[in-house]
DRENZATOR-291601 format. One record per residue (C-alpha): x, y, z; residue in three letters; residue number from 0. Coordinates in nm, 4 decimals. Layout:
N
east	north	up	rest	nr
X	Y	Z	ALA	NUM
...
***
This chain:
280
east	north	up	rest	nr
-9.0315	-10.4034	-0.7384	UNK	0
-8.9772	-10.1957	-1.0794	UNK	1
-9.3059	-10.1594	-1.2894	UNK	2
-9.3386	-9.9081	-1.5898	UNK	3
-9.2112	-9.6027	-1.4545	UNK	4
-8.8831	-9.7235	-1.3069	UNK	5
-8.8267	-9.9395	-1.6236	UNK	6
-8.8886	-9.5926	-1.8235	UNK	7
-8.6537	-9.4077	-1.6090	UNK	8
-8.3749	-9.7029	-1.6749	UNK	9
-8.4557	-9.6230	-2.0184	UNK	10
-8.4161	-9.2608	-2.0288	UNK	11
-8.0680	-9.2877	-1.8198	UNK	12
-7.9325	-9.5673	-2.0887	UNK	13
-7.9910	-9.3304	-2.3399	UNK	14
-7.8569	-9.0342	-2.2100	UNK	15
-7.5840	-9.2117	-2.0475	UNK	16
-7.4728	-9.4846	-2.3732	UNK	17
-7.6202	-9.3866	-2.6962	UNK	18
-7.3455	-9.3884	-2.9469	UNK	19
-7.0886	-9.5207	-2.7371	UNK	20
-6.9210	-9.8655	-2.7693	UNK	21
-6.8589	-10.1170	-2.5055	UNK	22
-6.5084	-10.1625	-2.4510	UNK	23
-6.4865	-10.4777	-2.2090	UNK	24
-6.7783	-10.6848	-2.0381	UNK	25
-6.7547	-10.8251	-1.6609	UNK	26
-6.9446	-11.0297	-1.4395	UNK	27
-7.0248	-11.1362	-1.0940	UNK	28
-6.9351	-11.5705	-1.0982	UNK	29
-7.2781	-11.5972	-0.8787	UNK	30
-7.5102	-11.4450	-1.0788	UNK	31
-7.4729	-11.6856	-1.3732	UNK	32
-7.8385	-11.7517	-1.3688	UNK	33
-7.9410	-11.3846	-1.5047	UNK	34
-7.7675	-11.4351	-1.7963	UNK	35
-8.0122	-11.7146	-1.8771	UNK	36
-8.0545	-11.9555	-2.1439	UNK	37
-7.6305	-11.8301	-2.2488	UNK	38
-7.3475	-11.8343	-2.0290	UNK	39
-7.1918	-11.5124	-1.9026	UNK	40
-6.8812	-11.5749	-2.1653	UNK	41
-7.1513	-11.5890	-2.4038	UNK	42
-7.3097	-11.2564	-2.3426	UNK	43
-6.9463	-11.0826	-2.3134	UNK	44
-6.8557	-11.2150	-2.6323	UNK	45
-7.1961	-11.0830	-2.7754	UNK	46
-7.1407	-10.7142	-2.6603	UNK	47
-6.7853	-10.6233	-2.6262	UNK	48
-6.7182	-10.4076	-2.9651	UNK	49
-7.0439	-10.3497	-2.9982	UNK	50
-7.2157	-9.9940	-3.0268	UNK	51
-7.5335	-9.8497	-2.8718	UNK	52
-7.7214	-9.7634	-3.1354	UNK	53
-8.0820	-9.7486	-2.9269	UNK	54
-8.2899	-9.7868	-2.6443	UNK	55
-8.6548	-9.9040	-2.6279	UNK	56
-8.9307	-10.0028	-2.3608	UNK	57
-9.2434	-10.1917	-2.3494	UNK	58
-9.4087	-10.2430	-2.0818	UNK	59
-9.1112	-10.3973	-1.7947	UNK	60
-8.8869	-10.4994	-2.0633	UNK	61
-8.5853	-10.2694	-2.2271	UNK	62
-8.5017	-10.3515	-2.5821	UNK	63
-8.1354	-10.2489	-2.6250	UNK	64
-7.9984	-10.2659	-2.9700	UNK	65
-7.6402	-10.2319	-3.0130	UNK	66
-7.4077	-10.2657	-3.3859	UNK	67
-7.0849	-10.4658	-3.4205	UNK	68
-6.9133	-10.4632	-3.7497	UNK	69
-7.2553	-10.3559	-3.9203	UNK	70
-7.4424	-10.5944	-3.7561	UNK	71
-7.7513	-10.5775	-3.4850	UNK	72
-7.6946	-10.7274	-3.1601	UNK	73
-7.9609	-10.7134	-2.9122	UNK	74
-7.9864	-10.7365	-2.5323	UNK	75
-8.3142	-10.7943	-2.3795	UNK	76
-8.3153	-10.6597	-2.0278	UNK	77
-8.5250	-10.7370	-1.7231	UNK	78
-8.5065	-10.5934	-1.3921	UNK	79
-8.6894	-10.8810	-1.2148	UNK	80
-8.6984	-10.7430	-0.8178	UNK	81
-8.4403	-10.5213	-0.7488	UNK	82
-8.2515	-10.5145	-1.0722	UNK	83
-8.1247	-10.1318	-1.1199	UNK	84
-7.8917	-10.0397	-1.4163	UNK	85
-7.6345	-9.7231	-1.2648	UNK	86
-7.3774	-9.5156	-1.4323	UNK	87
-6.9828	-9.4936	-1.2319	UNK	88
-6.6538	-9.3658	-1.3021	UNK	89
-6.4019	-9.5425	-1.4603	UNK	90
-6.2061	-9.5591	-1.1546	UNK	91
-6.5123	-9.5340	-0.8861	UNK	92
-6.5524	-9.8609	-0.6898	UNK	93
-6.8458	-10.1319	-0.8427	UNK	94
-7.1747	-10.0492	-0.6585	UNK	95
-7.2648	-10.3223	-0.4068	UNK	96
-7.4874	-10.6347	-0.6037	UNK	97
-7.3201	-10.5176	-0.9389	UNK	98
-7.3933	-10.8507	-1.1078	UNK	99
-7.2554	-10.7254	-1.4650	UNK	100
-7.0640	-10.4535	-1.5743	UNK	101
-7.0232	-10.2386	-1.9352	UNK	102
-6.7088	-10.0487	-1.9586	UNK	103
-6.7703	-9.7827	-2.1805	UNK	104
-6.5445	-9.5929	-2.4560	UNK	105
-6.4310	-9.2312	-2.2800	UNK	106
-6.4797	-9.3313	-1.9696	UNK	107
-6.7737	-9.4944	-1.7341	UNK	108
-6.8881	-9.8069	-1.6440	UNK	109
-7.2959	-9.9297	-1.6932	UNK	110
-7.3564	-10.1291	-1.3722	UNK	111
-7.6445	-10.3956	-1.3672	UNK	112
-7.7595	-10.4591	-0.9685	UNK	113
-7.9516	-10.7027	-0.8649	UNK	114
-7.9684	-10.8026	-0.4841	UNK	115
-8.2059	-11.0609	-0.5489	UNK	116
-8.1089	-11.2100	-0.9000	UNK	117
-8.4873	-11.2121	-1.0177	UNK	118
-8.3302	-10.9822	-1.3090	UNK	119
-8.2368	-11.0820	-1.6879	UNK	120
-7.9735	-11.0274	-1.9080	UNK	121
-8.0204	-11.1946	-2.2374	UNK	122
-7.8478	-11.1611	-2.5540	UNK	123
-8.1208	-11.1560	-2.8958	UNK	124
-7.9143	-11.2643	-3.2436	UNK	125
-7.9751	-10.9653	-3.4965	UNK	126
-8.1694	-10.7804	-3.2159	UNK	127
-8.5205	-10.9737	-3.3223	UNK	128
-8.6937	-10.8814	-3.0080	UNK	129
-9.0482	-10.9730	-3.2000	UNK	130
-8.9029	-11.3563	-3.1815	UNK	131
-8.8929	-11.3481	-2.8348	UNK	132
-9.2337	-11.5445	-2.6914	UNK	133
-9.2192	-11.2960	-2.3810	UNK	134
-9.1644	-11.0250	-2.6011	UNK	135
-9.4451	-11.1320	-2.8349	UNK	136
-9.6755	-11.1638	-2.6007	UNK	137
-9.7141	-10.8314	-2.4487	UNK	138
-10.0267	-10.6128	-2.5515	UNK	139
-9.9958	-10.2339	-2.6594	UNK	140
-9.7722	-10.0158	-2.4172	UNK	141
-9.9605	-9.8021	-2.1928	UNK	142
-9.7332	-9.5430	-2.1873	UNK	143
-9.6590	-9.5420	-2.5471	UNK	144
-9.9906	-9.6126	-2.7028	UNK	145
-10.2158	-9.4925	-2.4093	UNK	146
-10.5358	-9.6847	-2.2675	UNK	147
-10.8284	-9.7274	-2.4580	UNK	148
-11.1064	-9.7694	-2.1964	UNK	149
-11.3395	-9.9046	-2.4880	UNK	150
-11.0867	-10.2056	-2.5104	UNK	151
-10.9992	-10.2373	-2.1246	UNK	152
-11.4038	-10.3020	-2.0475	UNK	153
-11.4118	-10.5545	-2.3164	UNK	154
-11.0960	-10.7571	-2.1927	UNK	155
-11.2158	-10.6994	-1.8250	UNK	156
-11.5809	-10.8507	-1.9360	UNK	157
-11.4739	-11.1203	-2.0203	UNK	158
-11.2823	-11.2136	-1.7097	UNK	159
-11.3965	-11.4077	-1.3810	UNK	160
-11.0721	-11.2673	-1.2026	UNK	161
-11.0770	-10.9501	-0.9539	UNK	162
-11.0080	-10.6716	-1.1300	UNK	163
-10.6800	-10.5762	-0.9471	UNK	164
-10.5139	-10.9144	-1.0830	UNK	165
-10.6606	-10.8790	-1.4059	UNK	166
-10.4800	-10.5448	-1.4005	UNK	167
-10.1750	-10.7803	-1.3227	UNK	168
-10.2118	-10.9689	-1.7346	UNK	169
-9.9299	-10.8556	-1.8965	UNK	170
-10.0676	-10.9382	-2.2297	UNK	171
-10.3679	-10.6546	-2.1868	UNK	172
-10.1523	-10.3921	-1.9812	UNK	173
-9.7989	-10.4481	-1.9682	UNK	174
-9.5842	-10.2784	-1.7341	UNK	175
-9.8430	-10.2895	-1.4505	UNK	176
-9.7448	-10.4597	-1.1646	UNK	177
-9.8799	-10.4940	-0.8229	UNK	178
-9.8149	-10.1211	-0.6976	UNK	179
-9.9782	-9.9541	-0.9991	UNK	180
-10.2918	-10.2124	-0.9627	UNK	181
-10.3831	-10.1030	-0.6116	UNK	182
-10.3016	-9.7595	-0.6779	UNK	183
-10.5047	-9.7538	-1.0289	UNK	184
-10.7898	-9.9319	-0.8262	UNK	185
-10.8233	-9.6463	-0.5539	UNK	186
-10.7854	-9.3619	-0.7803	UNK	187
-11.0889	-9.5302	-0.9650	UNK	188
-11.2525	-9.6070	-0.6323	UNK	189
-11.2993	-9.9560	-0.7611	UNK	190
-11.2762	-10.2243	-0.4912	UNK	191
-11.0072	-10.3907	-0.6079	UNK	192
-11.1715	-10.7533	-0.5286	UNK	193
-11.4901	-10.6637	-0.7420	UNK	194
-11.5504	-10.9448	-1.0344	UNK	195
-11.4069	-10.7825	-1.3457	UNK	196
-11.6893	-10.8646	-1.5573	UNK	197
-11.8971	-10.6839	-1.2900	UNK	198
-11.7419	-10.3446	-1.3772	UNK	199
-11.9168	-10.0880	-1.5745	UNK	200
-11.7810	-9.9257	-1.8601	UNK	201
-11.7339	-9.5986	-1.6571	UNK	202
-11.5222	-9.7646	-1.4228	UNK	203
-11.3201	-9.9157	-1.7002	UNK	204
-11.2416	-9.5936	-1.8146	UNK	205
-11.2036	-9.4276	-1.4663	UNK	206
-10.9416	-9.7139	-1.4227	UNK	207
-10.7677	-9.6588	-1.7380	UNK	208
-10.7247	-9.2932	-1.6137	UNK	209
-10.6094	-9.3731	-1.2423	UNK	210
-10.3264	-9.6237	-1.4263	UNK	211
-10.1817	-9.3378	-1.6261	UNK	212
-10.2533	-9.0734	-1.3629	UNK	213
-9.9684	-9.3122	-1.1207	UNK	214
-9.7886	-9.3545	-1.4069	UNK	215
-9.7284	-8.9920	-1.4506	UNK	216
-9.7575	-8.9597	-1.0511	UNK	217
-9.3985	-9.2297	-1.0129	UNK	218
-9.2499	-9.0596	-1.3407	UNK	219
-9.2257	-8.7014	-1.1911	UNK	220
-9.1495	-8.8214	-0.8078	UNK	221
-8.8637	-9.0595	-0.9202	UNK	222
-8.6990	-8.9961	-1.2392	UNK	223
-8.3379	-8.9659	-1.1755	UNK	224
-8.0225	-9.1048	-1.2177	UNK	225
-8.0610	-9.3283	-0.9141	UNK	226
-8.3643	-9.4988	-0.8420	UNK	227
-8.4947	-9.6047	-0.5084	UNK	228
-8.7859	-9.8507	-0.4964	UNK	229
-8.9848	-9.7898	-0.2080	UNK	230
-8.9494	-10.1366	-0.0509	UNK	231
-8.5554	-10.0727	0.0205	UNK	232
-8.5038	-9.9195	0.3788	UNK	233
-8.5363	-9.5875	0.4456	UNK	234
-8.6972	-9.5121	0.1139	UNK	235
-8.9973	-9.2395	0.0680	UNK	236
-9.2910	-9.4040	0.0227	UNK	237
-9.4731	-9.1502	-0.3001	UNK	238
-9.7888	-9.3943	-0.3525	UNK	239
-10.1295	-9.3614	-0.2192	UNK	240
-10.2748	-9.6836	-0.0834	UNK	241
-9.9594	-9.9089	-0.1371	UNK	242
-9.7878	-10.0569	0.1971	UNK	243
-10.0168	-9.8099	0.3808	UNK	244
-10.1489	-10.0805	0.5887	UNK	245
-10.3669	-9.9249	0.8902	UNK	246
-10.2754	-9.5574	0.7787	UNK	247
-10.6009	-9.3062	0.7242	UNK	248
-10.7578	-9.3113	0.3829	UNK	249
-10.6374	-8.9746	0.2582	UNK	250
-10.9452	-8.9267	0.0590	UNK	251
-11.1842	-9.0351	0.3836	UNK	252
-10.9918	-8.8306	0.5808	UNK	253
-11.0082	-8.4797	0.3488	UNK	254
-11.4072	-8.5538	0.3571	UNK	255
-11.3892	-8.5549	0.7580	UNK	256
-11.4295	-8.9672	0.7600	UNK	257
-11.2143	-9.1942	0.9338	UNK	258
-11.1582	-9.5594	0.7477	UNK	259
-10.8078	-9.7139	0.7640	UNK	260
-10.6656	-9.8841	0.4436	UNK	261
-10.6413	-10.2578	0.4605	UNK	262
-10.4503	-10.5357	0.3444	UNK	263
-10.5364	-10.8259	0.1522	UNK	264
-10.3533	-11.1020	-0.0621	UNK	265
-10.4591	-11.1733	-0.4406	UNK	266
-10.2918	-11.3946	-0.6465	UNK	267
-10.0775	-11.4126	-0.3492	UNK	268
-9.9378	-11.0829	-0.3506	UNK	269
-10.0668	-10.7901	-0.1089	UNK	270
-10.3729	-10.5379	-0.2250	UNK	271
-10.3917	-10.2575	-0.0066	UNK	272
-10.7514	-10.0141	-0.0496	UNK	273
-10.9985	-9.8040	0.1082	UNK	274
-11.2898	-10.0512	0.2659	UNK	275
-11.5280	-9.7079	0.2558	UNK	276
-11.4609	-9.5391	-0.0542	UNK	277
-11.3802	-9.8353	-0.2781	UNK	278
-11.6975	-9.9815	-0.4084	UNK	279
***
């Protein structure tokens, strides 16, 4: 499932791949009328075609695309739920399997949105006001783009009852963190990931702050690309630490000469995988 880093990479390909270009014609897969969501897909055609990139922006999960027709903003508000991937192809290059919608772009290209799973989002914003969008609204400060302020994160994680790995989940205190990033900021910390939030000092507030931006970085460097893989597709790498390493070694157990396999557990029902031993 995307989370920060493969939403940033989206980003950085969309502007390197349609900044200052117009969109020439719009097409859509009939089945995947429910990502264009609450408009039709006629709707959202009508919005873009004619209209001109004009820039490309990311908080947390979400991309903020705003685009100029006649002098006017248009905005599209992008989400890429599950699987949702957005791909660059040749004019005359065949549409990439699950291509749900389609950007045909002036000298040549087509912007492909995939989406096996039609989790994703494709939604049109009059006069690009992202800041009236609720879900747009209600996301806190952007880790990547305003950092982590570990003074802030013990305060909000205080105040909590939840385990910290699915208060790690709340988009409105760190958006862009999703269930990877969680278990992977928890055993870079060596925070047990099922510890009481409130429970956890301020240094371990701060040593999670670092371990979130530390995978961050970690994803940014292994993936960034023009064609992402997420690591739950078949026969993809698997880059992470602790994440679907079910029964495998603890790396950091094992460089100390200890033996501890990483487990599995489900929060919030979705899977946490950590370090029994070194996670405390």
């Amino acid at each position: 499932m995307p989370e920060l880093p493969e939403v940033e990479i989206a980003a950085r390909n969309l502007r390197r791949w349609a900044e200052g270009r117009r969109v020439e014609e719009v097409g859509w897969d009939p089945r995947a009328r429910r990502i264009f969501r609450p408009a039709t897909p006629a709707a959202f055609a009508r919005a873009l075609e004619g209209a001109r990139f004009a820039g490309i922006r990311r908080i947390g999960k979400h991309l903020l695309v705003s685009l100029e027709r006649g002098g006017a903003p248009v905005g599209l508000l992008a989400h890429l739920g599950m699987t949702g991937k957005w791909v660059l192809r040749g004019a005359e290059e065949p549409a990439p399997r699950h291509a749900r919608a389609w950007l045909r772009l002036e000298g040549g290209g087509v912007l492909h949105f995939q989406d096996s799973r039609l989790f994703g989002r494709l939604r049109t914003v009059p006069g690009a006001r992202f800041e009236d969008v609720p879900e747009v609204a209600a996301l806190g400060p952007d880790p990547l783009e305003h950092g982590i302020q570990p003074a802030a994160l013990a305060g909000a994680l205080a105040k909590s009852r939840l385990p910290v790995k699915v208060k790690l989940l709340d988009q409105r205190l760190l958006p862009g963190v999703g269930n990877i990033h969680a278990s992977e900021a928890c055993f870079r910390a060596r925070v047990d990931p099922r510890r009481p939030s409130r429970a956890l000092s301020r240094a371990g507030a701060k040593a999670l702050a670092a371990g979130i931006l530390a995978s961050f970085r970690m994803t940014l460097d292994a993936e960034d690309g023009p064609e992402i893989t997420y690591v739950e597709e078949p026969g993809a790498e698997n880059p992470f630490l602790v994440y679907a390493r079910e029964g495998e070694p603890c790396p950091r157990c094992r460089r100390a000469g200890r033996t501890s396999p990483i487990l599995r557990v489900v929060q919030a029902q979705r899977s946490t995988f950590f370090c029994p031993r070194c996670q405390r």
